[in-house]
TIMI-2910 file (N, C-alpha, C, CB; in pm, 1 decimal, decimal comma, always signed):
<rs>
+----------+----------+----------+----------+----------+----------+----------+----------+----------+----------+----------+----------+------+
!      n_x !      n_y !      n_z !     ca_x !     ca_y !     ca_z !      c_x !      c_y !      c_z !     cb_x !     cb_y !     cb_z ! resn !
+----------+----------+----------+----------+----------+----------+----------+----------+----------+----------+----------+----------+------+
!  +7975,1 !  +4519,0 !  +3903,8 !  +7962,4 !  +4485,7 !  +3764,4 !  +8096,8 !  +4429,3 !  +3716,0 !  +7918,9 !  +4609,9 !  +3681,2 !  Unk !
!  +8083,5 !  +4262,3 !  +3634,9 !  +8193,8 !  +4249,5 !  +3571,7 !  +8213,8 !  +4322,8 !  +3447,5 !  +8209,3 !  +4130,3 !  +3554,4 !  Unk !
!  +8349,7 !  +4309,6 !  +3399,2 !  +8398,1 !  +4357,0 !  +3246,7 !  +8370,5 !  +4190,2 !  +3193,9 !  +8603,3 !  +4434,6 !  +3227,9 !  Unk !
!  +8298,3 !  +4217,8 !  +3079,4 !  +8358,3 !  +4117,9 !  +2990,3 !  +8471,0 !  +4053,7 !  +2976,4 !  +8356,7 !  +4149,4 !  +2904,1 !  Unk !
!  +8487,1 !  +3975,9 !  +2859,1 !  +8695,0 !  +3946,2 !  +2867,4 !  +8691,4 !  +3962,7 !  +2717,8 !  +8790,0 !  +3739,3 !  +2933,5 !  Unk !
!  +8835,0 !  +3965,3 !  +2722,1 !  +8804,8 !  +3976,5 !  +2604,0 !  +8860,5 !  +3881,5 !  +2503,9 !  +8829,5 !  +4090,2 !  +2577,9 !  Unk !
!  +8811,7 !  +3870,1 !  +2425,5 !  +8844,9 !  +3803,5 !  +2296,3 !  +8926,4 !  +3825,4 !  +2190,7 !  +8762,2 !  +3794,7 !  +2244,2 !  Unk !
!  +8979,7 !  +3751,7 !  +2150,5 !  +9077,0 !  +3798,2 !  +2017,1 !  +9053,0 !  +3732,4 !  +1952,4 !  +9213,8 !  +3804,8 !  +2007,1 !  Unk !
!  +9099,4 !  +3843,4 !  +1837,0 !  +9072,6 !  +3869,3 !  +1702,8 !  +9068,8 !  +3776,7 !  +1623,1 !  +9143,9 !  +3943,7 !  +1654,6 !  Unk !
!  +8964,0 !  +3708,4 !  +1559,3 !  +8981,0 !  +3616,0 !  +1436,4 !  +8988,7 !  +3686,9 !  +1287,7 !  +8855,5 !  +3516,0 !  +1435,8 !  Unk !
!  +9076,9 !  +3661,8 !  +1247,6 !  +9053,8 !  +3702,6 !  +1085,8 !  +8974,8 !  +3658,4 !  +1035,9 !  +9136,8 !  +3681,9 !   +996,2 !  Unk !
!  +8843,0 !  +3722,4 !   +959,4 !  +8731,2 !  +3673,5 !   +902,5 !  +8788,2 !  +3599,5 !   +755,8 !  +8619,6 !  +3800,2 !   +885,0 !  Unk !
!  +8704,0 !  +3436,1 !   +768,8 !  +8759,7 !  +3398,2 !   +635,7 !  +8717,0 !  +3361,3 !   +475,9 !  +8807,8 !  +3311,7 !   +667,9 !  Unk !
!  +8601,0 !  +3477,4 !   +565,8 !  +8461,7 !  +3473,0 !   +453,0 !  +8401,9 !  +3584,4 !   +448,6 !  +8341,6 !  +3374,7 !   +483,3 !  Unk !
!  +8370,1 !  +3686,4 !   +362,7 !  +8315,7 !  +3836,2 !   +374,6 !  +8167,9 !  +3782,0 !   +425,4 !  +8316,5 !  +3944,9 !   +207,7 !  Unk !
!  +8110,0 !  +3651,4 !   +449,1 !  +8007,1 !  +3673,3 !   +548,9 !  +8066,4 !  +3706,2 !   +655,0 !  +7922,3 !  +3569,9 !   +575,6 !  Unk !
!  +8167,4 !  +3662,7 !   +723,4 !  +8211,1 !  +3713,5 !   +876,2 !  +8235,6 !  +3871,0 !   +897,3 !  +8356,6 !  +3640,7 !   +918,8 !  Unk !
!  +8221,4 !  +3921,0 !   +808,0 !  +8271,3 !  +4067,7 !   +833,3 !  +8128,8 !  +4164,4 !   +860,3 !  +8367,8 !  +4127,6 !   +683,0 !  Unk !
!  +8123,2 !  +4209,7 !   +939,0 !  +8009,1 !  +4265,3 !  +1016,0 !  +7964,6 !  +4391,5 !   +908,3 !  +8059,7 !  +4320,1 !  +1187,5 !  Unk !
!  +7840,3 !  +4423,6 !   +883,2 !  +7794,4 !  +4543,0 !   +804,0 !  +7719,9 !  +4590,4 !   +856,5 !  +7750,3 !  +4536,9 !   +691,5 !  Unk !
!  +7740,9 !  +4757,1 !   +898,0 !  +7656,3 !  +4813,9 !  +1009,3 !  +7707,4 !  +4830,3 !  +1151,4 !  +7544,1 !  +4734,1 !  +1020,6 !  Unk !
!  +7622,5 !  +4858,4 !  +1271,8 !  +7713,6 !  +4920,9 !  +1369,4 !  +7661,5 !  +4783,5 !  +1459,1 !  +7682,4 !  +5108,0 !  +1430,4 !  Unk !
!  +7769,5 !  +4791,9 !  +1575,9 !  +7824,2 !  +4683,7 !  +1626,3 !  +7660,2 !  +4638,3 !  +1707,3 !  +7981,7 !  +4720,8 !  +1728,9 !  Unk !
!  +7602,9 !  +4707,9 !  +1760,6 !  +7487,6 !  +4708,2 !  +1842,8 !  +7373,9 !  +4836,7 !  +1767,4 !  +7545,3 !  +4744,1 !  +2016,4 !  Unk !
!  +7230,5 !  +4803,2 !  +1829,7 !  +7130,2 !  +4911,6 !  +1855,3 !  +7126,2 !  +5002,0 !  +1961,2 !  +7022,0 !  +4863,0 !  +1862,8 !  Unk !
!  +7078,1 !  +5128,4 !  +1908,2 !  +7081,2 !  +5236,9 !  +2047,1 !  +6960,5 !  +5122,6 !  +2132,8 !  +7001,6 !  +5459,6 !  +2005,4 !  Unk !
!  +7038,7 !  +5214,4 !  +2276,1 !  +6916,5 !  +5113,5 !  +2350,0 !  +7010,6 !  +5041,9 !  +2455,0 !  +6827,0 !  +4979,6 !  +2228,9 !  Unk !
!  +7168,0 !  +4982,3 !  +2407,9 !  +7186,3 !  +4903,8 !  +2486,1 !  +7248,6 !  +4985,0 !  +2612,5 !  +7257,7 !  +4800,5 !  +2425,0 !  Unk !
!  +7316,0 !  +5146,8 !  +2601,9 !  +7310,7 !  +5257,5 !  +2723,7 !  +7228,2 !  +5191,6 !  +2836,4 !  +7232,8 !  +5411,1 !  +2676,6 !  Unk !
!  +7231,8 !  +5236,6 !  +2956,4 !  +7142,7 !  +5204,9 !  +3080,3 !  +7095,6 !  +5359,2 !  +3090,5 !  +7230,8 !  +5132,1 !  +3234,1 !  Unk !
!  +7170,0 !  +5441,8 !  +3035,2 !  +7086,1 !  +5588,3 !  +3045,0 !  +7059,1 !  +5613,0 !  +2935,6 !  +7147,7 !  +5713,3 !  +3098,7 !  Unk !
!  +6951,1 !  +5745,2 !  +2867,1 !  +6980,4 !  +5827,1 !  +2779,8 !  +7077,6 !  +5900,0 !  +2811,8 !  +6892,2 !  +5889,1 !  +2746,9 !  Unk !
!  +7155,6 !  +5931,5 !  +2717,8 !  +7268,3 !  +6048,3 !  +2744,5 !  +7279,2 !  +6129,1 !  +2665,0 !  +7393,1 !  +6017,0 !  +2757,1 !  Unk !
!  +7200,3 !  +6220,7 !  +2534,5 !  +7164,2 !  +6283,1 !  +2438,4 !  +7139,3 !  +6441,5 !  +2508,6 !  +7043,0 !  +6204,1 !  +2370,2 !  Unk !
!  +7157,5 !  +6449,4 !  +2656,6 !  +7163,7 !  +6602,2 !  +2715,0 !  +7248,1 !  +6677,1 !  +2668,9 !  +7188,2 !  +6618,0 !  +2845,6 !  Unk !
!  +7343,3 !  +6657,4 !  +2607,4 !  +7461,8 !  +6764,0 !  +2618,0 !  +7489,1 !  +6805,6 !  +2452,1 !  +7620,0 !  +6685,8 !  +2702,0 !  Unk !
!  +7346,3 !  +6697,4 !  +2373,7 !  +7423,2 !  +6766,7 !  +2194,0 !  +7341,1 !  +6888,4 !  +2177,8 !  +7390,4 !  +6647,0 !  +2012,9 !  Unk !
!  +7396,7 !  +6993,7 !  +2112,8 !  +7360,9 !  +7104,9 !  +2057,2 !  +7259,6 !  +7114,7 !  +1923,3 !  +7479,1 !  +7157,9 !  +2034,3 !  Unk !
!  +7306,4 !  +7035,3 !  +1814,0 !  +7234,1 !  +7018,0 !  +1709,3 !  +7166,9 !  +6883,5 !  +1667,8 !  +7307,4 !  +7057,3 !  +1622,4 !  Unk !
!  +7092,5 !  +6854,1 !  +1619,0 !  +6980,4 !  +6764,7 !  +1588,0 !  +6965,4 !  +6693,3 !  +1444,6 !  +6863,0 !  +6843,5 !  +1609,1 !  Unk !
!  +7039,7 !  +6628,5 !  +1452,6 !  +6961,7 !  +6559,6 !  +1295,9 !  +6858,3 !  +6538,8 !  +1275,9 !  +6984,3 !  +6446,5 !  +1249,7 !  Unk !
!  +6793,4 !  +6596,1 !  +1161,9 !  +6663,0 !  +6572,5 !  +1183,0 !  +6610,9 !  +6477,6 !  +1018,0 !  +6582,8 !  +6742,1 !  +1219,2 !  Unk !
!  +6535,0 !  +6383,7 !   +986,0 !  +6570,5 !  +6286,3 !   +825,8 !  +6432,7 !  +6366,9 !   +779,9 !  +6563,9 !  +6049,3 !   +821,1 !  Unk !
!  +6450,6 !  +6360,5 !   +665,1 !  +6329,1 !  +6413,0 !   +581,1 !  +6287,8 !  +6325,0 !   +518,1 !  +6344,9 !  +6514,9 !   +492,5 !  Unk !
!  +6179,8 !  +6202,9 !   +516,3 !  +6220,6 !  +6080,2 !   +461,0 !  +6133,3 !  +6084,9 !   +324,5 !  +6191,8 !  +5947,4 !   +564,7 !  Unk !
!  +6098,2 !  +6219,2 !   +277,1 !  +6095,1 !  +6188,8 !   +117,9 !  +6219,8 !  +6241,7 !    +67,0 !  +5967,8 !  +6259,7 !    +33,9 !  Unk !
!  +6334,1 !  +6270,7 !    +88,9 !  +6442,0 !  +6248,8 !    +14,1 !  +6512,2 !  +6160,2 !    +41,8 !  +6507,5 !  +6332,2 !     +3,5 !  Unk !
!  +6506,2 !  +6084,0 !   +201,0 !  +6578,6 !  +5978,6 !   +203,2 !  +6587,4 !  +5839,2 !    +63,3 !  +6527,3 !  +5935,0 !   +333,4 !  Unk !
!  +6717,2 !  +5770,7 !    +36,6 !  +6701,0 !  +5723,4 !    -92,7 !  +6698,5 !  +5578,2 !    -67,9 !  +6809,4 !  +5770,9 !   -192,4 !  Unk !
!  +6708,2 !  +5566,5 !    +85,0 !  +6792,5 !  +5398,6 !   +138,9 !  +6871,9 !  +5350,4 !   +113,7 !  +6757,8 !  +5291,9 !   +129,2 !  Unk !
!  +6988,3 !  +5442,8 !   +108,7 !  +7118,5 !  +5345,1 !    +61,6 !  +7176,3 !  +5350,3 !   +214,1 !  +7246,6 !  +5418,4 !    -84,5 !  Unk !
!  +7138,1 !  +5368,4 !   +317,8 !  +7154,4 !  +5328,0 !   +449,8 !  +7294,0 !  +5346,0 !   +525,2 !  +7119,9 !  +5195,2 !   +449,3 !  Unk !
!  +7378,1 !  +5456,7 !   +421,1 !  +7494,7 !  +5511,4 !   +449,3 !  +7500,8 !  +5563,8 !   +573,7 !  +7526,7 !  +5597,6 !   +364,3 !  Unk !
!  +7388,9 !  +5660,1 !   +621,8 !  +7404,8 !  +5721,1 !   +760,1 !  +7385,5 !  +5610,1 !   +866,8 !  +7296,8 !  +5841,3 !   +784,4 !  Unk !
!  +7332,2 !  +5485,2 !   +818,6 !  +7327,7 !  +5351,6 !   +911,5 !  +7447,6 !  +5315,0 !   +962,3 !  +7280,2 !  +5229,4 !   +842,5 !  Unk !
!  +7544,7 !  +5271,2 !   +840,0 !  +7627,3 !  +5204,6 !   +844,6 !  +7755,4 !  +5290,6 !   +958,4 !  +7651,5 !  +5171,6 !   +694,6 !  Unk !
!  +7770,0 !  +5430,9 !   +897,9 !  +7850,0 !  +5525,8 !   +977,9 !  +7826,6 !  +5595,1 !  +1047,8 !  +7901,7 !  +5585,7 !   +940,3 !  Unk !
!  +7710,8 !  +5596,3 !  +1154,4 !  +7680,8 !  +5613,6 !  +1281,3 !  +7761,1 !  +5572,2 !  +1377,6 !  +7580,0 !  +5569,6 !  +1302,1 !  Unk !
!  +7842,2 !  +5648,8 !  +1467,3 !  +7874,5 !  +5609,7 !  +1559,0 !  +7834,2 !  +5513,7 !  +1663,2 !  +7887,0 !  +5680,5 !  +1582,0 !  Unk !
!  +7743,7 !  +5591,1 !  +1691,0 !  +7620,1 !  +5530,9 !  +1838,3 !  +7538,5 !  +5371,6 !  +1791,1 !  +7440,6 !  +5686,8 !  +1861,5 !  Unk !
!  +7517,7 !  +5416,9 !  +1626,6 !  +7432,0 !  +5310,0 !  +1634,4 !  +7271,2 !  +5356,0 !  +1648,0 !  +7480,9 !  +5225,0 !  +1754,5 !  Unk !
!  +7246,8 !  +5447,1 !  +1639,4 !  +7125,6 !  +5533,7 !  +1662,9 !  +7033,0 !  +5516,9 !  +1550,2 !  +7161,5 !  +5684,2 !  +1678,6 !  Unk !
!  +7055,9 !  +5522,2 !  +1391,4 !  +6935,7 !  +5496,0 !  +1307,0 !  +6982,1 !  +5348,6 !  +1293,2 !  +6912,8 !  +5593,3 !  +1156,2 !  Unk !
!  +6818,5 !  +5348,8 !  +1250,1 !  +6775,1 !  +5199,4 !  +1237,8 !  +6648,2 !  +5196,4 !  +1146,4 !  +6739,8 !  +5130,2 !  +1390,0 !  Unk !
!  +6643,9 !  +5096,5 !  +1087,2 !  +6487,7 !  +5059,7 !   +952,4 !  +6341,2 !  +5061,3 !  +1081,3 !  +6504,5 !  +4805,6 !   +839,0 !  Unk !
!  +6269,8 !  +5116,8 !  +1025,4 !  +6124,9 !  +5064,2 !  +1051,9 !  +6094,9 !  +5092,7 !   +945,0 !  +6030,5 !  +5113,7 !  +1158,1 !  Unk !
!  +5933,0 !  +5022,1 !   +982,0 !  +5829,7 !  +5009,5 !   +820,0 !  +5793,7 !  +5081,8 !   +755,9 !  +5717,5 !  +4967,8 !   +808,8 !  Unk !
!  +5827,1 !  +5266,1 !   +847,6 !  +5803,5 !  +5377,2 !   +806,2 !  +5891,9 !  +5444,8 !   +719,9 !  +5782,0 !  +5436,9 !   +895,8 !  Unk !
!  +6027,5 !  +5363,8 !   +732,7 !  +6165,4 !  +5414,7 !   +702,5 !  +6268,4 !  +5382,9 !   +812,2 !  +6161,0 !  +5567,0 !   +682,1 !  Unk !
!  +6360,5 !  +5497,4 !   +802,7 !  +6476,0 !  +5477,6 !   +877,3 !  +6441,1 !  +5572,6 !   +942,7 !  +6609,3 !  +5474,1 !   +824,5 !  Unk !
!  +6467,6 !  +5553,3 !  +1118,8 !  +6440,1 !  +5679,5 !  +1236,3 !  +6553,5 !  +5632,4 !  +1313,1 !  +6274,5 !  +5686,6 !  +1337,4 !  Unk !
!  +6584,8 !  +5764,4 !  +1414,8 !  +6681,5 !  +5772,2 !  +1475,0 !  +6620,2 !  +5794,7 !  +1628,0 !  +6770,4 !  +5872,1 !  +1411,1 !  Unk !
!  +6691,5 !  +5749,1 !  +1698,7 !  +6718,8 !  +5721,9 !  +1858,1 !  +6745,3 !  +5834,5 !  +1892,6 !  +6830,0 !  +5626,4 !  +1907,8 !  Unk !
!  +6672,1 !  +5968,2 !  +1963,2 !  +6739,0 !  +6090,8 !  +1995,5 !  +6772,3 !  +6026,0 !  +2148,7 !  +6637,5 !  +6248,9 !  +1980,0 !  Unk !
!  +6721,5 !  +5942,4 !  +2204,2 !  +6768,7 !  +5965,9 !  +2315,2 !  +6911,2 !  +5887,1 !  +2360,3 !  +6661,4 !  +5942,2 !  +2395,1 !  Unk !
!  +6961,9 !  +5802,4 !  +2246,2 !  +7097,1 !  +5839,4 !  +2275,7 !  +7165,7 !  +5857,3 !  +2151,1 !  +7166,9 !  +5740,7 !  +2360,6 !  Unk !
!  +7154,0 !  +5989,0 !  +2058,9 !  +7199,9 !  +6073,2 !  +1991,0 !  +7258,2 !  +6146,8 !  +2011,8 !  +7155,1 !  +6110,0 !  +1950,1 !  Unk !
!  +7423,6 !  +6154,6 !  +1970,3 !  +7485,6 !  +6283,2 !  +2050,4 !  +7486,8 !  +6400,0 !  +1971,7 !  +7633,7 !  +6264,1 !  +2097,0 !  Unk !
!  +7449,2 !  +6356,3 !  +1849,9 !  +7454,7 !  +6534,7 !  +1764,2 !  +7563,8 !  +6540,0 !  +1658,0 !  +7506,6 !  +6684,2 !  +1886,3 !  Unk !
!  +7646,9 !  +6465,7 !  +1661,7 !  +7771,2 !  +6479,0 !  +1588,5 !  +7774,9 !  +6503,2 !  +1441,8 !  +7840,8 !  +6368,8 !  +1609,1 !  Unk !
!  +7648,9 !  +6490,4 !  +1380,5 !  +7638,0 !  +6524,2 !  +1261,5 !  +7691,7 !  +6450,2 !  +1148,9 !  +7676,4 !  +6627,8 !  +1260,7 !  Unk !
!  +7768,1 !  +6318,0 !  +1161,0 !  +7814,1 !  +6226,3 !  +1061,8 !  +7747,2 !  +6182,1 !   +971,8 !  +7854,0 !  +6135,3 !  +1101,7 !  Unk !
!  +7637,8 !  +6158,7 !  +1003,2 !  +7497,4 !  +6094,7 !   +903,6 !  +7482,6 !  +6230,8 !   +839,9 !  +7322,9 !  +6028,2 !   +998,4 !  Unk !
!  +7449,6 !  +6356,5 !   +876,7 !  +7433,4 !  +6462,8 !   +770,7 !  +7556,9 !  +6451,2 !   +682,7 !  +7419,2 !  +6614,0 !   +833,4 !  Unk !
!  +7661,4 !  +6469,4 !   +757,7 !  +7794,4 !  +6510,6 !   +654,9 !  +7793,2 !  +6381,8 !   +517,4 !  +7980,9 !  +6496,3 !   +770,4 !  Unk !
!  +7755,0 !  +6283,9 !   +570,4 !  +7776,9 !  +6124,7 !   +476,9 !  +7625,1 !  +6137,7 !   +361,2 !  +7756,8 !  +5929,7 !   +625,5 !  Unk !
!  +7521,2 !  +6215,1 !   +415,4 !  +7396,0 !  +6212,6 !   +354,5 !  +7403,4 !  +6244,7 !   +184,8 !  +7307,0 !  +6320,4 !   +434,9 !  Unk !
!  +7447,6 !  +6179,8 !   +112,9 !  +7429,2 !  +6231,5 !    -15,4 !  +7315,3 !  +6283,9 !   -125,5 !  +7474,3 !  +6159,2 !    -57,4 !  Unk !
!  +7198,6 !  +6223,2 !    -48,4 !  +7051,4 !  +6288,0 !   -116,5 !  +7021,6 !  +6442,4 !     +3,0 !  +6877,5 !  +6127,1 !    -98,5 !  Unk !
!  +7099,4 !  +6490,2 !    +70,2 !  +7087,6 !  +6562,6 !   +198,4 !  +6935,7 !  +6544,4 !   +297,3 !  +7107,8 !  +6720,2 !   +152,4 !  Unk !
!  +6914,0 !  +6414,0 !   +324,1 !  +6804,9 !  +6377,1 !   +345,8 !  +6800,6 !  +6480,5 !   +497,5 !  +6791,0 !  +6204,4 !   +342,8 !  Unk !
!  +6919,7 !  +6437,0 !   +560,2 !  +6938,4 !  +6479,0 !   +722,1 !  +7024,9 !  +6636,9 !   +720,5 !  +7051,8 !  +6335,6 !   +818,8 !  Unk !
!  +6940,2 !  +6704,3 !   +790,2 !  +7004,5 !  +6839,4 !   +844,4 !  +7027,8 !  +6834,2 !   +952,7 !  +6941,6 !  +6952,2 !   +837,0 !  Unk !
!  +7092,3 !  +6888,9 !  +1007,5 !  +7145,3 !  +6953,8 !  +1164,2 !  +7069,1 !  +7046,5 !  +1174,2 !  +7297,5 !  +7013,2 !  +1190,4 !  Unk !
!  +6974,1 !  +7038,0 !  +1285,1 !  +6921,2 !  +7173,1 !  +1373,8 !  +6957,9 !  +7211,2 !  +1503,9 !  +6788,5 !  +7170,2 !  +1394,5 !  Unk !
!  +6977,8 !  +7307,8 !  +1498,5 !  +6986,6 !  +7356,4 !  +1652,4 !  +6930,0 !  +7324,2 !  +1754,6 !  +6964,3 !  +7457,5 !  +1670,2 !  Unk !
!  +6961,9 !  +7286,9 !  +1865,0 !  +6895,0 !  +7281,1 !  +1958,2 !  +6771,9 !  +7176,2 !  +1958,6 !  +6866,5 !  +7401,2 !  +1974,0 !  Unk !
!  +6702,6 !  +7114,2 !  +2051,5 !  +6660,8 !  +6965,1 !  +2035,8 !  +6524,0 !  +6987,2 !  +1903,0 !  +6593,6 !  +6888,4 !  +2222,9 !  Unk !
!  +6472,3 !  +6871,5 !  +1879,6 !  +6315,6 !  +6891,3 !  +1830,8 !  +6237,6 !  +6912,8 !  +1867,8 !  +6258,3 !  +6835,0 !  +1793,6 !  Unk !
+----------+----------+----------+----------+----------+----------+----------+----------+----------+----------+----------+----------+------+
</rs>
């Protein structure tokens, strides 16, 4: 397998160039790797409000819109709980252990 190369940095010279949201979708992993989180976000999507905060500051990249709402990728979810902590309608809880 090659590495990419890499590229440098352009200063964006238009707030269209500036990216909103996470760099990729879960999915692009070649494994799931979601074995090792302890707790579970889980969305309650009648309090969810769509202001798409837990989107934007996801690490992984794991929630994403469907027509149903916003759902999350457990299988490569690590648990970290950022989307709860950021949740301001507390749409998302942490549960223990998987769903």
């Amino acid at each position: 397998m090659t590495r990419p190369k890499l590229q440098p940095f352009l200063r964006p010279k238009h707030i269209d160039q500036i990216p909103c949201g996470t760099c990729f979708n879960a999915g692009h992993l070649v494994d799931a790797n979601a074995g090792w989180r302890t707790d579970t976000p889980v969305l309650d999507q009648s309090l969810c409000t769509g202001c798409l905060q837990c989107y934007l500051l996801c690490p992984e990249g794991v929630i994403f819109r469907a027509e149903s709402g916003l759902l999350i990728d457990y299988d490569f979810c690590k648990g970290c709980g950022i989307c709860a902590h950021e949740c301001k309608a507390k749409a998302i809880t942490m549960r223990k252990g998987g769903l």
